[in-house]
Backbone as CSV, one residue per row, in Angstrom:
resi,resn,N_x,N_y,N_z,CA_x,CA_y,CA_z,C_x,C_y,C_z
1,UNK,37.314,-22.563,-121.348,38.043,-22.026,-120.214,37.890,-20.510,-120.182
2,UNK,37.588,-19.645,-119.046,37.781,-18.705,-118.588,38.919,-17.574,-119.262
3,UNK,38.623,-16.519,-119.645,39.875,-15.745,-120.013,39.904,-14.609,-118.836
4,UNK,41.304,-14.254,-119.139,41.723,-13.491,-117.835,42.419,-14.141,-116.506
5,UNK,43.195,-13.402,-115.906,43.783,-13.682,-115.036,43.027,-14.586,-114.056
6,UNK,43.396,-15.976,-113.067,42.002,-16.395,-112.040,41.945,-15.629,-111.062
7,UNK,40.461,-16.127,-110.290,40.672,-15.543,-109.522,41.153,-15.200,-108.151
8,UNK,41.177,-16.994,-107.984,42.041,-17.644,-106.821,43.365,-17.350,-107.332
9,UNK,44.247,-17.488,-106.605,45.787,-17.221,-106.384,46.576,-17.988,-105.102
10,UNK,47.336,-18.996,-105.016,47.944,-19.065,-104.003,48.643,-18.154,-103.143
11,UNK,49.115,-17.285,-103.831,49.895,-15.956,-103.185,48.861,-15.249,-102.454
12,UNK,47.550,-15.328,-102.901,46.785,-14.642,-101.563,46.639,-15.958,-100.381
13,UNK,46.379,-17.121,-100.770,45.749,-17.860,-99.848,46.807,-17.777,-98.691
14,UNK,48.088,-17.733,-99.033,49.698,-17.689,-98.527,49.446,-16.324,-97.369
15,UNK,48.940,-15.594,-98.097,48.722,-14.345,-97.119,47.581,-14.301,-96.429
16,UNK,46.943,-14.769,-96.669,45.305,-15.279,-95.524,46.283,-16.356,-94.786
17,UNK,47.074,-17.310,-94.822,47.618,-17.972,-93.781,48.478,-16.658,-92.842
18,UNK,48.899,-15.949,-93.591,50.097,-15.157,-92.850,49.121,-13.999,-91.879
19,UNK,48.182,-13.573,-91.948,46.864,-13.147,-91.463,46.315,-13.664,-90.420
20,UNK,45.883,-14.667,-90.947,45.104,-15.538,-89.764,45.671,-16.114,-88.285
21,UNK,47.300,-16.044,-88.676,48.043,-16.437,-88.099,48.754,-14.515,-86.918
22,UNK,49.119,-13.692,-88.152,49.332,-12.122,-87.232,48.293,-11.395,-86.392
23,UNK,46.981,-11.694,-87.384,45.848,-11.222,-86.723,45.518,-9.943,-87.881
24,UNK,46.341,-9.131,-88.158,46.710,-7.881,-88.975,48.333,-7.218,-89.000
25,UNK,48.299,-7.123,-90.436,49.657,-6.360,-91.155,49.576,-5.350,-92.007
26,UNK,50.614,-4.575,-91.839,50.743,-3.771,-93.433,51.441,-4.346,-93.940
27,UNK,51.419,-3.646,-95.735,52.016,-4.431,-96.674,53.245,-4.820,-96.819
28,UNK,54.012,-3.946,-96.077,55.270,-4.342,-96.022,55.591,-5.410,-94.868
29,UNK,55.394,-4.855,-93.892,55.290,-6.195,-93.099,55.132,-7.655,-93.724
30,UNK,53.782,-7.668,-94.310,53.236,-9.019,-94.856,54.705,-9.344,-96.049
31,UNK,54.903,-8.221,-96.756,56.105,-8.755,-97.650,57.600,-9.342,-96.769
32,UNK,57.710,-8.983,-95.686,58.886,-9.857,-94.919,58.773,-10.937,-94.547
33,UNK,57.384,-11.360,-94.110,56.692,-12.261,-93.396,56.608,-13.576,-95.221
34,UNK,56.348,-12.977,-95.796,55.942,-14.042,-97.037,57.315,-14.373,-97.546
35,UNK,58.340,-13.248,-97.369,59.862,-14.408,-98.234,60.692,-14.768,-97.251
36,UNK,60.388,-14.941,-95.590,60.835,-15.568,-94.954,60.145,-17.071,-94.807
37,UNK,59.302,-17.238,-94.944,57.771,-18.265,-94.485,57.943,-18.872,-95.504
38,UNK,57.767,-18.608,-96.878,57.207,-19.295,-98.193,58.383,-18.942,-99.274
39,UNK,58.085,-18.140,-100.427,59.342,-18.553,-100.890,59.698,-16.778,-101.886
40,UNK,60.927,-16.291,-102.545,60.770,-14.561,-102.673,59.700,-14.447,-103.092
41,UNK,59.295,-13.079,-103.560,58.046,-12.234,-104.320,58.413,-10.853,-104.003
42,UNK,57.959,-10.216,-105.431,58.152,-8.947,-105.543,56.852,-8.025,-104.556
43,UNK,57.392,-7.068,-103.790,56.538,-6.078,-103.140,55.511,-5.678,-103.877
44,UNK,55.774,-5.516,-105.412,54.276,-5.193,-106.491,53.552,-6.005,-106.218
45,UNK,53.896,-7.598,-106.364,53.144,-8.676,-106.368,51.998,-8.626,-104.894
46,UNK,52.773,-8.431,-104.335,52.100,-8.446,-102.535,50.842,-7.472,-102.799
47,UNK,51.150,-6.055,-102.744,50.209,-5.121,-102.872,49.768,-5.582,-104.114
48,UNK,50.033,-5.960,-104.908,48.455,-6.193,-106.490,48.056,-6.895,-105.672
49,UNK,48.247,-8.408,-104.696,47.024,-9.355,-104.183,46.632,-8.518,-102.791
50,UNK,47.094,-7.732,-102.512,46.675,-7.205,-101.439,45.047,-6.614,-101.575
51,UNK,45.356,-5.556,-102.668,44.388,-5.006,-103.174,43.098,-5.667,-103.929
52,UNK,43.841,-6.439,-104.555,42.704,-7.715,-105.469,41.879,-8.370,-104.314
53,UNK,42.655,-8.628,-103.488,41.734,-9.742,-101.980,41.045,-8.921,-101.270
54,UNK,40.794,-7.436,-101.576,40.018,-6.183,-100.369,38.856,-6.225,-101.993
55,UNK,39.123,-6.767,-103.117,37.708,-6.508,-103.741,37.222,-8.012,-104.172
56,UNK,37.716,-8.868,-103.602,37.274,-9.561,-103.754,36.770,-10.637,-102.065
57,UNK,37.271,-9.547,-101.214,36.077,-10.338,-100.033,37.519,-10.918,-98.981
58,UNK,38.724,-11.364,-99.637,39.475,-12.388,-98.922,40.233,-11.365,-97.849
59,UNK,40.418,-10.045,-98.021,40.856,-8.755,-96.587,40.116,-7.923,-96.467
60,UNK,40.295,-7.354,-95.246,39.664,-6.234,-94.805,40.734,-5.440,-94.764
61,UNK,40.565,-4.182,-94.976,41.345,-3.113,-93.661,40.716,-2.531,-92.336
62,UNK,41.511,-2.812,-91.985,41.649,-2.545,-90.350,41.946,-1.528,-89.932
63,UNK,42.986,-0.688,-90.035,43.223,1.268,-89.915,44.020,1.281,-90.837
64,UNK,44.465,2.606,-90.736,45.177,3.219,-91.833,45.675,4.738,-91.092
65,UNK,47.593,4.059,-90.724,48.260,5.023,-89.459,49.091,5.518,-90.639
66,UNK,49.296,6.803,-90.148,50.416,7.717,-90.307,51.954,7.839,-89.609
67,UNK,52.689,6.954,-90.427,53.929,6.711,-89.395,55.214,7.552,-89.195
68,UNK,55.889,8.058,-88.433,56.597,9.253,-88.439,57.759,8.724,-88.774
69,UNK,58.916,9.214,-89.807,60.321,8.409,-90.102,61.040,8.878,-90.417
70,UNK,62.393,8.613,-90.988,62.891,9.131,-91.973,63.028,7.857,-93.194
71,UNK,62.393,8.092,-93.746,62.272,7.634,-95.697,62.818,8.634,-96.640
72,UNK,62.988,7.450,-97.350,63.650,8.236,-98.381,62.599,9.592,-99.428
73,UNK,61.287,9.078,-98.840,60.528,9.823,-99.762,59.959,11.003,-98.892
74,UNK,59.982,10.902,-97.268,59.432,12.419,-96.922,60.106,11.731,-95.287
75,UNK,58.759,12.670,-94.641,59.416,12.373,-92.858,58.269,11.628,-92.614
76,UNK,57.167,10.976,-92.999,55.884,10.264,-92.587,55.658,8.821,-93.729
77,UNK,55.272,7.772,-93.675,54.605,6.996,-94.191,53.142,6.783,-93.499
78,UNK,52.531,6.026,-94.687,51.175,5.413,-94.361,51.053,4.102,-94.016
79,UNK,50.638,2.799,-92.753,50.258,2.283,-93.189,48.842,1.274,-93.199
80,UNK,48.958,0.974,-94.371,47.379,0.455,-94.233,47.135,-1.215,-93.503
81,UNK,46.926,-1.250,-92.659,46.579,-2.621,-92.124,45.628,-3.556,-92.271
82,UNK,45.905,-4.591,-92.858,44.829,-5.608,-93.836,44.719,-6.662,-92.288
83,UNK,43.303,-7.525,-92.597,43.065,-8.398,-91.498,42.381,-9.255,-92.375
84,UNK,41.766,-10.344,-92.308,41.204,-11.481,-92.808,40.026,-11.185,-93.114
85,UNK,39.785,-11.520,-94.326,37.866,-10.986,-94.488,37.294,-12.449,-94.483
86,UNK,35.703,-12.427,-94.925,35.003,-13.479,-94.639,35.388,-14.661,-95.981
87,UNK,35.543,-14.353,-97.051,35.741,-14.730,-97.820,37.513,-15.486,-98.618
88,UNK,38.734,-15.203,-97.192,39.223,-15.627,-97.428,39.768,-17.397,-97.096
89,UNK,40.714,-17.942,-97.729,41.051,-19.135,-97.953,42.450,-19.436,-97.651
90,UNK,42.736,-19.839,-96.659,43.917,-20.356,-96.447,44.942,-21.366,-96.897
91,UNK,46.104,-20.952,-96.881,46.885,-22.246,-97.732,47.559,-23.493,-96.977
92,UNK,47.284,-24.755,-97.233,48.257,-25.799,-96.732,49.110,-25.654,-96.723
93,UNK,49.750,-25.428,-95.450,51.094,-25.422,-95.560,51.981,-26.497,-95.126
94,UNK,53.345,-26.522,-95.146,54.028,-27.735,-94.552,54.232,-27.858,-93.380
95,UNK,55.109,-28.777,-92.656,55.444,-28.742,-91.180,56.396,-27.165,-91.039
96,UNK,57.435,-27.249,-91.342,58.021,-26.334,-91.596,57.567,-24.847,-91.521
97,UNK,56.678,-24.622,-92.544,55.752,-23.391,-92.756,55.218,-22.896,-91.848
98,UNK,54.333,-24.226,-90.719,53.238,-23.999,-89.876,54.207,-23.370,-88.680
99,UNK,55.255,-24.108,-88.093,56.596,-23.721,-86.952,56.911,-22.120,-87.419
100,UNK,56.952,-22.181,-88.587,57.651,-20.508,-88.747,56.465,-19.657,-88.442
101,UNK,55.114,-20.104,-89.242,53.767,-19.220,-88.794,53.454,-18.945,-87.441
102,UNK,53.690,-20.019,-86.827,53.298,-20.011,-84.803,54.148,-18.885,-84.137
103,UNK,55.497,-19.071,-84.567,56.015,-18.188,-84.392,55.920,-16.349,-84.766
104,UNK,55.261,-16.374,-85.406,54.965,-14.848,-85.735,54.130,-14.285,-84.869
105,UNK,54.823,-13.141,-84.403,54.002,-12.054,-83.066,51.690,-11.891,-83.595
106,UNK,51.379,-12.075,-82.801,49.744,-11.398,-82.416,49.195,-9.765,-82.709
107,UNK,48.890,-9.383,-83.685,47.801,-7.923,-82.592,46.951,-8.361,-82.961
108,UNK,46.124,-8.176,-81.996,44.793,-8.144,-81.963,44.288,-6.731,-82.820
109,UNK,43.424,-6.725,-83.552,42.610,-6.031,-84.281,41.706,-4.722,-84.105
110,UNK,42.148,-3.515,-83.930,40.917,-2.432,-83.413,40.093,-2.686,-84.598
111,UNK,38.699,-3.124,-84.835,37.727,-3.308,-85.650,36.363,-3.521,-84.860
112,UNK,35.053,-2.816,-85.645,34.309,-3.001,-85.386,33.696,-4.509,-85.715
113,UNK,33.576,-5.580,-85.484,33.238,-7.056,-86.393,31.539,-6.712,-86.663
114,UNK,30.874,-5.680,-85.589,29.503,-5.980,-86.259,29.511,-5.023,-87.474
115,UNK,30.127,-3.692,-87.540,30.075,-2.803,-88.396,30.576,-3.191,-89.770
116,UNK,31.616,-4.446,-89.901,31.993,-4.732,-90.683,31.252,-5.864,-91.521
117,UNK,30.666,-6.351,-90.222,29.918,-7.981,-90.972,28.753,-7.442,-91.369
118,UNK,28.130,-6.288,-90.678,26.882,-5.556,-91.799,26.903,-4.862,-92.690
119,UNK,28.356,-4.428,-92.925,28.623,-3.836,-94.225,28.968,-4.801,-95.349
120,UNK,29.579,-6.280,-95.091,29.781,-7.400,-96.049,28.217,-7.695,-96.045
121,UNK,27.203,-7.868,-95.429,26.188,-7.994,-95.895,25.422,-7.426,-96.693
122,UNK,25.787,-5.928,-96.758,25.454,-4.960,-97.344,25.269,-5.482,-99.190
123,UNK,26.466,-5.406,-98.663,27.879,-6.157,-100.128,27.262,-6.518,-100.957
124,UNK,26.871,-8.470,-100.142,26.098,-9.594,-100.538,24.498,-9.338,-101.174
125,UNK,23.633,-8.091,-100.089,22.682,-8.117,-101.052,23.167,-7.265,-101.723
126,UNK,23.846,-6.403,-102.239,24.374,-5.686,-103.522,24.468,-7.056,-104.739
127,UNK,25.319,-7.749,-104.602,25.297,-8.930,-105.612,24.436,-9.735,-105.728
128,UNK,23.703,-10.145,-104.584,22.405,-10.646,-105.290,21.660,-10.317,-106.342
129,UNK,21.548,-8.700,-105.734,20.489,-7.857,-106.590,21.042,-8.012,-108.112
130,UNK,22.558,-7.374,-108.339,22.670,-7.498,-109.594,23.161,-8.925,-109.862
131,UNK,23.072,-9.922,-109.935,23.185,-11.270,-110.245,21.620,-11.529,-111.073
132,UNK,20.164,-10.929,-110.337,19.059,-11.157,-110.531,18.811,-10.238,-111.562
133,UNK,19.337,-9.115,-111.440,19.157,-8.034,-113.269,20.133,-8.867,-114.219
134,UNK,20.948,-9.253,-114.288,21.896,-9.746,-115.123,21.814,-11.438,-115.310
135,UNK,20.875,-12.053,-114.828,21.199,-13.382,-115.108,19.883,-14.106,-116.483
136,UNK,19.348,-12.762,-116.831,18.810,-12.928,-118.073,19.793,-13.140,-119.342
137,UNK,20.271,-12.356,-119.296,21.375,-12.785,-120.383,22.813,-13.358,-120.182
138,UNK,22.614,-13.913,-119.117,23.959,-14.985,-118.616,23.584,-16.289,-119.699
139,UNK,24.805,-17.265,-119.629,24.632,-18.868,-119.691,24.339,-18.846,-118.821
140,UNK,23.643,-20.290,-119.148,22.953,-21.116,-117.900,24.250,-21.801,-117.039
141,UNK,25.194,-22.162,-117.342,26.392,-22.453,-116.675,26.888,-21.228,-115.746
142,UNK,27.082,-20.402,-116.214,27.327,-18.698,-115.645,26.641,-18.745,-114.537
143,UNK,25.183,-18.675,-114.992,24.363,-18.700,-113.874,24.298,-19.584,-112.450
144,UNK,24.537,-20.682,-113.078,24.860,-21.806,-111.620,25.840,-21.845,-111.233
145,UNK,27.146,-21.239,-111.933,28.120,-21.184,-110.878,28.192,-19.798,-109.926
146,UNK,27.452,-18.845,-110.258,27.551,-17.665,-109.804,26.551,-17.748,-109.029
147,UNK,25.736,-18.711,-108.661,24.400,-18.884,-107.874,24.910,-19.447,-106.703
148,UNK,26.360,-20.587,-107.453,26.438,-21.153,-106.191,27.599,-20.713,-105.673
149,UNK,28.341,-19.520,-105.723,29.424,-18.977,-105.043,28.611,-17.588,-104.325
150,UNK,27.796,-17.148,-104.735,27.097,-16.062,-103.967,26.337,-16.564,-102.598
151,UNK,26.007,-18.085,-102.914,25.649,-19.124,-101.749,26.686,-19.510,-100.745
152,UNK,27.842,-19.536,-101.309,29.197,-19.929,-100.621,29.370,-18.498,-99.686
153,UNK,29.877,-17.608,-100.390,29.754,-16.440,-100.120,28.644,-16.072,-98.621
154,UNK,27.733,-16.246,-98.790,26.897,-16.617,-97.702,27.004,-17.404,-96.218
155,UNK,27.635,-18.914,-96.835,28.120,-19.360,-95.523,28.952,-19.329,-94.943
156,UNK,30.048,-18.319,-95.913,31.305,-17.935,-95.030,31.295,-16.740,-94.422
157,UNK,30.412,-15.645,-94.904,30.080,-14.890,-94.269,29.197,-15.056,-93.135
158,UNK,28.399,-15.816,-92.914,28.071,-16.595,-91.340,29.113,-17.004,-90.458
159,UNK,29.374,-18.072,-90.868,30.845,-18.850,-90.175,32.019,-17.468,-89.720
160,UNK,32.333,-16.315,-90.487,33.255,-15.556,-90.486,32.325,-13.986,-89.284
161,UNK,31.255,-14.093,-89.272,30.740,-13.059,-87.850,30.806,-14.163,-86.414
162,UNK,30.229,-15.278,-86.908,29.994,-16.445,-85.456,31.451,-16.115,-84.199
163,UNK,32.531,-15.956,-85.540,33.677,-16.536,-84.803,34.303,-14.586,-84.225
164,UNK,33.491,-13.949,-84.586,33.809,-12.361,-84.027,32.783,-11.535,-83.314
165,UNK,31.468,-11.988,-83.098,30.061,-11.320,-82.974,29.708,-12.024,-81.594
166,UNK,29.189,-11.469,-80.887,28.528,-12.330,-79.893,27.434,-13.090,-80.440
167,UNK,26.789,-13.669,-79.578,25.867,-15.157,-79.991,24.010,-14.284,-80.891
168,UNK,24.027,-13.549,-79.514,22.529,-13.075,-79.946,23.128,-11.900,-81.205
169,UNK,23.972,-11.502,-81.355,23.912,-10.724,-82.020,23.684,-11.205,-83.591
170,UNK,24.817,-12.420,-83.507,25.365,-13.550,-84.682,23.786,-14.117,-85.027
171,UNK,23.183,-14.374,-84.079,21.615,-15.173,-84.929,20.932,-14.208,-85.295
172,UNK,21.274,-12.678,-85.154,20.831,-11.573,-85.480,20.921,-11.985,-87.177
173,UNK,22.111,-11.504,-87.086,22.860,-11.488,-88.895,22.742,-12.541,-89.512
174,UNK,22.311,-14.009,-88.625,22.236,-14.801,-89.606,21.062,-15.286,-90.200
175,UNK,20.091,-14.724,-89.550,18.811,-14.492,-90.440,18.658,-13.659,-91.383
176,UNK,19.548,-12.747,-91.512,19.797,-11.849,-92.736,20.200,-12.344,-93.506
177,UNK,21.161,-12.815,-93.499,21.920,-13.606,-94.021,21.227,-14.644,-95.140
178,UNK,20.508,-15.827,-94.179,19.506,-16.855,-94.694,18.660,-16.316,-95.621
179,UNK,17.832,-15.327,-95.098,16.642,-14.627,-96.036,17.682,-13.599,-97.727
180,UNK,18.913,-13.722,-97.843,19.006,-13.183,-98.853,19.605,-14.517,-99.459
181,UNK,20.099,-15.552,-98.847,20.616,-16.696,-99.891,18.931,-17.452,-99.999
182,UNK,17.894,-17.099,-99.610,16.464,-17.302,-99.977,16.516,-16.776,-101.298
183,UNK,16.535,-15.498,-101.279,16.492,-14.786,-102.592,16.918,-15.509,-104.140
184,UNK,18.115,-15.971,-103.308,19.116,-17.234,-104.828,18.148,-17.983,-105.136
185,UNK,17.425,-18.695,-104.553,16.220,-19.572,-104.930,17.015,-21.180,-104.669
C-alpha cells in the first residue's frame, strides 16, 4: 500500500459537486455551501483541498478580486475564485443533497476555456515528458498505473474543452491531445 496521505478525497469530490453545480466560488463561500449541503468541516480543511485540487488538476482559478469591507484584519479582502478543472470528480450524492445543490445561485465564469485548456495541455505534455525520463527507474507497476492515469488525464481533458470550446476549435485540441497520449505508447 501507498504511503502518504491519498490522493482522492471525498471532501474534494463534495466540492467539485458544489462547483459544478455554482459554476465558481471563493473559499469561503464554498465553506458555507459544504456545512449546509453535506456535513461540518473546518475552513483549514476546505482551503488545504482547495489548494491540493488546483495541483492536482480537479480546480481552476477563475479571478482573484479585491473586496472592500470592514474585517477584522484590514478594510479589503481577497477573493480567489475556484471553478471546475478537467480533472475533477464529482460526488454521489443523495436525494436530499442533489434538492439543496439545484438550489444554489449560478455565475457564470469570466475565463478564457481555450487559454486554459492549452495551458492544461501544456501541463500534460509536461508529465508525459517527465514520466518518460523517470520511468527507467520506476516499478513496472508504477509505471502502468501512471501510464494509465496520464491516459485518463487525457480523456478528461478532451471531454472537459468539448463541453467549453467551440467545435472546430475542440478538434483543434483534440489532436493535440491524441498525438501526446500517442507518446504513452
Amino acid at each position: 500500500m501507498a504511503r502518504g496521505r491519498p490522493i482522492k478525497t471525498e471532501l474534494r469530490e463534495k466540492l467539485a459537486a458544489l462547483l459544478s453545480q455554482a459554476g465558481c466560488a471563493y473559499g469561503y463561500e464554498l465553506y458555507k455551501m459544504y456545512k449546509e449541503i453535506f456535513e461540518p468541516v473546518s475552513l483549514r480543511n476546505i482551503y488545504y483541498n482547495l489548494k491540493k485540487g488546483l495541483s492536482t488538476g480537479e480546480f481552476i482559478i477563475i479571478e482573484s478580486k479585491r473586496e472592500p469591507g470592514e474585517f477584522t484584519w484590514g478594510s479589503e479582502s481577497e477573493h480567489i475564485y475556484y471553478g471546475l478543472g478537467p480533472y475533477a470528480i464529482t460526488f454521489n450524492t443523495t436525494e436530499k443533497q442533489k434538492q439543496k445543490l439545484v438550489n444554489l445561485s449560478q455565475k457564470t465564469a469570466p475565463i478564457d476555456w481555450l487559454k486554459e485548456t492549452q495551458n492544461k495541455i501544456k501541463e500534460l505534455d509536461y508529465d508525459i515528458a517527465n514520466f518518460h525520463a523517470k520511468k527507467a527507474h520506476m516499478k513496472y507497476e508504477d509505471v502502468r498505473k501512471l501510464n494509465e492515469l496520464l491516459k485518463l488525464h487525457g480523456a478528461r481533458l478532451k471531454d472537459w474543452a468539448s463541453s467549453n470550446i467551440d467545435k472546430e476549435k475542440h478538434r483543434e485540441l483534440s489532436t493535440q491531445i491524441n498525438e501526446l497520449i500517442k507518446k504513452l505508447g
